[in-house]
Each structure stands twice: as structure tokens, then as C-alpha cells.
N, C-alpha and C positions, 0 to 999 in steps of 0.2 A: 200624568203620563203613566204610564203600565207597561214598563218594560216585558220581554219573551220568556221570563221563567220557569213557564211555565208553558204546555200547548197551546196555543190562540186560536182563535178561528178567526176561519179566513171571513198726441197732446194737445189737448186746447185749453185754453186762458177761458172759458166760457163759465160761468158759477156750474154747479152741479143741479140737478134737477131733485125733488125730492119726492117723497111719495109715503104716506099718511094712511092710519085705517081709522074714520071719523070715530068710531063709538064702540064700546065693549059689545053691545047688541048685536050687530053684526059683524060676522066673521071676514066679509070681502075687504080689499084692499083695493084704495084709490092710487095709479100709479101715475107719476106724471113722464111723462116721454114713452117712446116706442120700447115694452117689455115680452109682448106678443103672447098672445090670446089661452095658452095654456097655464098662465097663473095670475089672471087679472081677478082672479076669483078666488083666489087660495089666500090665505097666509104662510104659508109656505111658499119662499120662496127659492129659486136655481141660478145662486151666483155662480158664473163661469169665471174660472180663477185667469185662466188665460189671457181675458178681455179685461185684467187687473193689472196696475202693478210690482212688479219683484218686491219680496220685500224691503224693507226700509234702511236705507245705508248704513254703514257703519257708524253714520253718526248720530244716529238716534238708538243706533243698541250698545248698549252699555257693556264694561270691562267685568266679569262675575268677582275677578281680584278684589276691586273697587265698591262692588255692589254691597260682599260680604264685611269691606273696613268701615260700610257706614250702617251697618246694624247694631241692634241691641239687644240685651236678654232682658226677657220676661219671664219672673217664677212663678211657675202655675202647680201647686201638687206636689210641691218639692222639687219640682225638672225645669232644667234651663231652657228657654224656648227662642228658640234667633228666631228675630225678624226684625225687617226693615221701614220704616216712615218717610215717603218724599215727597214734594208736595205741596201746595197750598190750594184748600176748598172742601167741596165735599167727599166723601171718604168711599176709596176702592177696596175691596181686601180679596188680594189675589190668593187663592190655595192652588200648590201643586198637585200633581197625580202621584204615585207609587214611583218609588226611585229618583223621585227629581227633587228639586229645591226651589227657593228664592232664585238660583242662578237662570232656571229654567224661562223666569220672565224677562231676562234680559233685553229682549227687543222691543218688548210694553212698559215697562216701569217710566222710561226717558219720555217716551210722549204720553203717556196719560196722567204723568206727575204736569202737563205744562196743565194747570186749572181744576186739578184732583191732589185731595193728598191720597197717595197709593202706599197702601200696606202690602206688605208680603210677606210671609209668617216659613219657617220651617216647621212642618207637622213634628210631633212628636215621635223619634224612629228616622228622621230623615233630616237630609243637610246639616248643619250644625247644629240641632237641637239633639239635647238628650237620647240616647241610643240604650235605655237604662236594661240593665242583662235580666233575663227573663221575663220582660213585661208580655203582659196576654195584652196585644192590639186590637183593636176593635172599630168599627164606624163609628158607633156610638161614643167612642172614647174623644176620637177626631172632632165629629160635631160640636162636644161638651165643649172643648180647646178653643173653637171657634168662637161660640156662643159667650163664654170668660172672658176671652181678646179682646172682641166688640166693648163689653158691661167695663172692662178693669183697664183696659189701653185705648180704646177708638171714640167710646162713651160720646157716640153720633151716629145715627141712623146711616145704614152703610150698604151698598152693592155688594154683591158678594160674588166672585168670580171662582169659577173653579173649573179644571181639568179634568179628566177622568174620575177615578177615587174622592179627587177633590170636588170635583163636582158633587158627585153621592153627599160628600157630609155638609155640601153648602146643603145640599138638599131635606138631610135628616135633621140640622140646624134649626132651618126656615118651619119645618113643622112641627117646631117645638112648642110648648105653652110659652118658654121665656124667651122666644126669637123675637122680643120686641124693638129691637133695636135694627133686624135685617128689614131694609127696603127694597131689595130687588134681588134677582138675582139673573147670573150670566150662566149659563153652561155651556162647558166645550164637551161635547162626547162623550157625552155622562159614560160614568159605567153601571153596570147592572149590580156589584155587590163589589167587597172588594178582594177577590176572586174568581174566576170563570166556573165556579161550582155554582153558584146563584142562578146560573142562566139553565135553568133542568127543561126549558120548555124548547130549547134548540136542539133539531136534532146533533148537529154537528158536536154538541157537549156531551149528548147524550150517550154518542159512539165512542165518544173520549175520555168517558168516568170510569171505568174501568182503572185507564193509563193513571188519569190524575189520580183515585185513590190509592194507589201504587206508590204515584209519586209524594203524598203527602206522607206516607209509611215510610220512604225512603229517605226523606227530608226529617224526620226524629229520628233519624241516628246520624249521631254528629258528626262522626268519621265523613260518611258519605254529604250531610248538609254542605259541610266547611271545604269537602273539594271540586263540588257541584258548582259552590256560590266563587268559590275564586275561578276557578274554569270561565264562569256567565263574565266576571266583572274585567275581564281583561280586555283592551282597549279596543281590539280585532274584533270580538265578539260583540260587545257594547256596541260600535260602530256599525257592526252588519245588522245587528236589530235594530237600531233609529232607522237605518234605510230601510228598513222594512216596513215601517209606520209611517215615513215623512213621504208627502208625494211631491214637495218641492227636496231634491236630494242635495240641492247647495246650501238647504239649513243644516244640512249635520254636518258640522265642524269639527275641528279640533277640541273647540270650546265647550261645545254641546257634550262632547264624550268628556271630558275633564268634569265637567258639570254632573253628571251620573259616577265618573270613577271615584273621587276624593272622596266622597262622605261614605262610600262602601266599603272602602279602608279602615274605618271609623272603630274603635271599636264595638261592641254591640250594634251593627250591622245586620250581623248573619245573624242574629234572633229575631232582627226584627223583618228580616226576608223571610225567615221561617212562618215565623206565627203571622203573617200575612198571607201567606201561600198557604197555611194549614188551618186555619183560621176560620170561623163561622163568617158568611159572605155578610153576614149584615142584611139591616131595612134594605128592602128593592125599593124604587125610586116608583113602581107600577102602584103601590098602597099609596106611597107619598103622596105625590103629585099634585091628587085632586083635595086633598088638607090643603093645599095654597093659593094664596088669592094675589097672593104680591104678584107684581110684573114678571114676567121671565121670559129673558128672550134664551133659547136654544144655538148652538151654532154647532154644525154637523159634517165635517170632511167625509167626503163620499168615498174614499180611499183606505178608510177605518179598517183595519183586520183586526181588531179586537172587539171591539163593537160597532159591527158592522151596520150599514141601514136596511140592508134586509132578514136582519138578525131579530129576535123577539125585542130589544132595548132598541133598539133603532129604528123597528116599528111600530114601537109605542107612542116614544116621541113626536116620529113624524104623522101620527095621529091627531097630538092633543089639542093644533091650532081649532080644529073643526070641533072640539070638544071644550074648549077651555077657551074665554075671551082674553084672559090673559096672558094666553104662551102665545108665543111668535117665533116661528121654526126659519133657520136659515139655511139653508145645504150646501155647503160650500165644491165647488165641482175642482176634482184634482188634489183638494187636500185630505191629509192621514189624520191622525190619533192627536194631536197636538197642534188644532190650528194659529194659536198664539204665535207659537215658535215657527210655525209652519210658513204658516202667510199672516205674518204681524199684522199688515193694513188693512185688512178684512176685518180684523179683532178689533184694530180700534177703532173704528169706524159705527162697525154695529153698537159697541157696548155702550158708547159716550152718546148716540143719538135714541136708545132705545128703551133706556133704562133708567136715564136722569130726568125724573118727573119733575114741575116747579111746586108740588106742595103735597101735603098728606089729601086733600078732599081732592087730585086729580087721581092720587092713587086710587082712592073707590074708585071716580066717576071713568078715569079715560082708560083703554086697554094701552098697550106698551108702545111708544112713540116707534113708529118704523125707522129702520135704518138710513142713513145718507151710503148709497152705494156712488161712486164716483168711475163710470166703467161705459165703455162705447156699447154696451146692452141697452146703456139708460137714456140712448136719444141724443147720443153723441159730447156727452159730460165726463171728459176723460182727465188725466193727468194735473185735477185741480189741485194744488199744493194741499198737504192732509196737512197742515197746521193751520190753513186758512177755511178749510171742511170746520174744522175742530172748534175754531173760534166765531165762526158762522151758527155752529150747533147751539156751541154756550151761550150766545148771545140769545139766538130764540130764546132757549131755556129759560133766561132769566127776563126776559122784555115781552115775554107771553105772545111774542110776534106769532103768527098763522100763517106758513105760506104754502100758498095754493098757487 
């Protein structure tokens, strides 16, 4: 997630039906049930959030109290790194966006630990990890963190999910010489750097550099940094920006604001909101992309005001199905900047059916296994229980079942 720091620019019992794209060779997708005629041809697909539902009860999203008593440190570089392991199978590793933490999964970690062990890591600069005073942050720096985690904690070929920022460094990760251990990868809304200076090809930035190089001059002097950053973090403020990004508005909680306030208390906080706001934007995701061959499925709230889909990053993405046999774009209709948090069951749905390949020689051969949408779009396959979605998926997975 990427918080406003800165300027932004703008029931039936019936199984579910599923729908397959046979071969990396071709781009079209086979659907099964009534999806209608404007995307029987795409990989791109237009989930309506609407014809979904709500997200996932209280009881499959977890306490952040709870979440944070069962982590652990990991020393990487001298710096203490929280994250968490839950779990048993093969291996998630969720990264947050800017400003948020481990806490920010809390609605995913509970259901995709039932048949995954899920990682969730605090970036270095965020949640309870290290906040070390002065450090120069970098994308690069995130990635390397990643790429360590995997080799010295996870040491198993692993999905790698990520949110905004996070996304980015699953991204600069994956197209590393030593990404040998990344299998896949999820993205939620990627961002374009991690910065709104990276994006020079929108006009909308463009009219705005002016402001922002202002505001990064105004941001190295610490007077004004230190009353800026406590202004943004108070509970009012936090809160009116999550609504600004969430397009379901009953996900911003109390809990959600707690979840961004506490660790910005921290100390070495404010340097590390500095030197992220002031900060080289880092690899664009437009170089990367085509270095990767692994699976990737995309997932994309059409509600985004920071990267938005008609923005230069948002129109990349929703290019690369027709370019790349391997990415598989999803557009999630009515969600913001955080579809995790946003609309949980969309997230796990895609991620567990899309990405969990059954061997290394289907990774060459097959492009990304389509999603299980369970939605009255899909030929009237509605309110199927998502733990039985979930263990129907696995099951293929592992029993090389084909269903047509």
C-alpha cells in the first residue's frame, strides 16, 4: 500500500464452474458458463465485485495483536527483520506496500495458511522491523531482503505476492540472476517506482513535479519533515486516506488505522518516510517485466488513484496478457489500491488457482492456470463455500485432474 504523502493521481450449493487458457501459444481463454462475448478472447479479465461476496468474516481475519505475538526475527545485514510462518505446504511470501506491515494481511494469512505455509515479512523501514536512523532505502535494497528470506528462511521454491512497492520488489526480485528459488509471482497494483516521480510519462505527474520537487526540499529539513509526518499519521488523517484508496469503505477499520499508526510511532520512522519520498524511484516494472518467464498473474482494482488503469503503469500491465503468454491480468471492478485488504476473496481465489503449478516442466510448458471465480457472471456458480473453492483447487493441483 502507498499511503497520500505525498500528491497522488487520481447462493447456490451448485460446484463452481471453471475456465482454463489450454496453452502458452495462444493468448484466448476457454470459459466455461455464460461470461459474454467481450472477453472470451482476452486474458484479461472484468471481475464485477458486486456479483461477489463481502469480504470474509471476522472469522477468517485474524487479531494484528495476535498476528505480531507469533512472529519471529530474522538477522539480515545486522537489522532485525519481523516476519511471520503459518502454515503447512508450499510456500507464500506476502510483501507489503509503503506504510503497512504483516498486519495489513490479516484477512489472507487465515485462509491461505489452510494448505500453504504463508510468510509475511516486515520490509526493512516498516512494521516491526528495523527503522535504522539514516538508512538510504532503496527498491533494490527491498528486493535483495527478499531474495536472502527465500535462500536463509523459506529455502523452497516460493509465490511471491506483493502489493504496491511490494509488488515492485517482488518484481526486481524475480529478475534477478539469483531469483532461483521465486516460482511465481502475484501482483496487486503494482507501482510504478517507489515514488510518484518514476511515472514522468503521465501527464498528471508531470503538472505535479514542480509541487513534488518542492516537497522533497521541504522534506530535508527536519523541522518541517517531523511536523508534516506527525500531521499525515494521526488517526483522522490515516483514516481519510484509506477511504480514499479502498473502494469497499467497511475495510477501513479501526484496525486498519492501528495497523499504519503504531509502527509510524516507531522510532526511525520519519527517516524512513523521508528517504522514500525523496528517494531514487527505482527499476520500473516497464524494463522488468519482459526478463520474466515465471507465471504472473496481475490483479488490478479499477478504483486505484495512485496507479491508476488509465495511467502509463496501468496501461502497461493491462497490455502484457496479449504480449506475454505468461501474465494473466485480472481487473477487479469497484476495488482501490489494496485488493487483499480490500476484497479478500478475490485474492484468494485468484492467487491459490493461478499460480500453484504441479511441477517445474509445467512451468516451461503451461501459461498460468486461470482463476476459480465463484460469481453469478460465471453461469450462475455463486456463494460456493471458499474453503471448499480452495480444497477443490488443491486437489486438482496435486491429482493433475483436467476439468473441462
Amino acid at each position: 500500500m502507498a499511503l497520500a504523502f505525498i500528491p497522488s493521481i487520481s447462493s447456490s450449493s451448485s460446484p463452481p464452474r471453471f475456465f482454463t487458457s489450454p496453452s502458452p501459444s495462444s493468448p484466448s481463454v476457454h470459459f466455461y458458463g455464460s461470461v459474454g462475448s467481450n472477453i472470451s478472447n482476452s486474458t484479461t479479465l472484468l471481475v464485477k465485485s458486486s456479483n461477489l461476496a463481502a469480504p470474509e468474516s471476522s472469522r477468517s481475519s485474524l487479531d494484528p495483536g495476535e498476528l505480531y505475538e507469533s512472529c519471529k526475527t530474522w538477522r539480515w545485514r545486522g537489522h532485525s527483520i519481523n516476519f511471520l510462518a503459518k502454515g503447512n505446504g508450499p510456500p507464500l511470501l506476502l510483501v507489503h506496500g509503503f506504510g503497512a506491515s504483516i498486519g495489513h494481511w490479516r484477512r489472507n494469512i487465515g485462509v491461505l495458511a489452510d494448505g500453504y505455509t504463508v510468510y509475511a515479512i516486515d520490509l526493512l523501514g516498516f512494521g516491526a522491523s528495523d527503522k535504522p536512523e539514516g538508512f538510504s532505502y532503496t527498491m533494490e535494497t527491498w528486493a535483495q531482503l527478499i531474495l536472502d528470506f527465500m535462500d536463509e528462511v523459506v529455502q523452497k521454491p516460493t509465490v511471491l505476492v506483493g502489493n504496491s512497492v511490494g509488488s515492485l520488489a517482488c518484481v526486481i526480485a524475480a529478475s534477478e540472476p539469483a531469483s532461483r528459488l521465486v516460482k511465481g509471482l502475484v501482483l496487486l497494483n503494482c507501482a510504478g517506482g517507489m515514488n510518484n516521480k518514476a511515472i514522468v510519462d503521465d501527464w498528471r505527474i508531470k503538472l505535479l513535479l514542480p509541487l513534488l520537487w518542492l516537497f522533497d526540499f521541504l522534506l530535508r529539513q527536519r523541522v518541517i519533515a517531523s511536523a508534516l509526518f506527525e500531521r499525515v499519521k494521526q488517526r483522522e488523517n490515516l483514516k481519510n486516506v484509506l477511504l480514499s484508496v479502498y473502494g469497499n469503505k467497511e475495510a477501513v477499520d479501526d484496525d486498519l488505522v492501528e495497523i499504519i499508526k503504531k509502527p509510524a510511532d516507531d522510532e526511525g520512522a520519519l527517516d524512513a518516510f523521508v528517504s522514500v519520498v525523496t528517494g531514487p524511484p527505482g527499476p520500473s516494472p516497464i524494463s522488468l517485466m519482459p526478463k520474466i518467464s515465471l507465471p504472473v498473474l496481475v490483479l488490478w482494482g479499477d478504483q486505484d488513484p495512485f496507479t491508476p488503469l488509465d495511467g502509463p503503469v496501468g496501461k502497461y500491465f493491462s497490455s502484457l496478457p496479449s504480449q506475454l503468454p505468461n501474465i494473466n491480468l485480472y481487473v477487479l471492478e469497484g476495488v482501490g489500491h489494496c485488493p487483499h485488504d480490500d476484497r479478500p476473496n478475490l485474492v484468494h481465489e485468484s492467487t491459490v488457482s493461478s499460480v500453484e503449478l504441479r511441477s517445474d516442466a509445467e512451468m516451461e510448458a503451461l501459461e498460468v492456470t486461470k482463476s476459480l471465480i465463484a460469481s453469478d457472471s460465471f453461469g450462475g456458480a455463486v456463494d460456493w463455500p471458499e474453503t471448499k473453492s480452495l480444497q477443490l483447487v488443491r486437489h486438482c493441483m496435486t491429482t493433475s485432474v483436467q476439468l473441462q
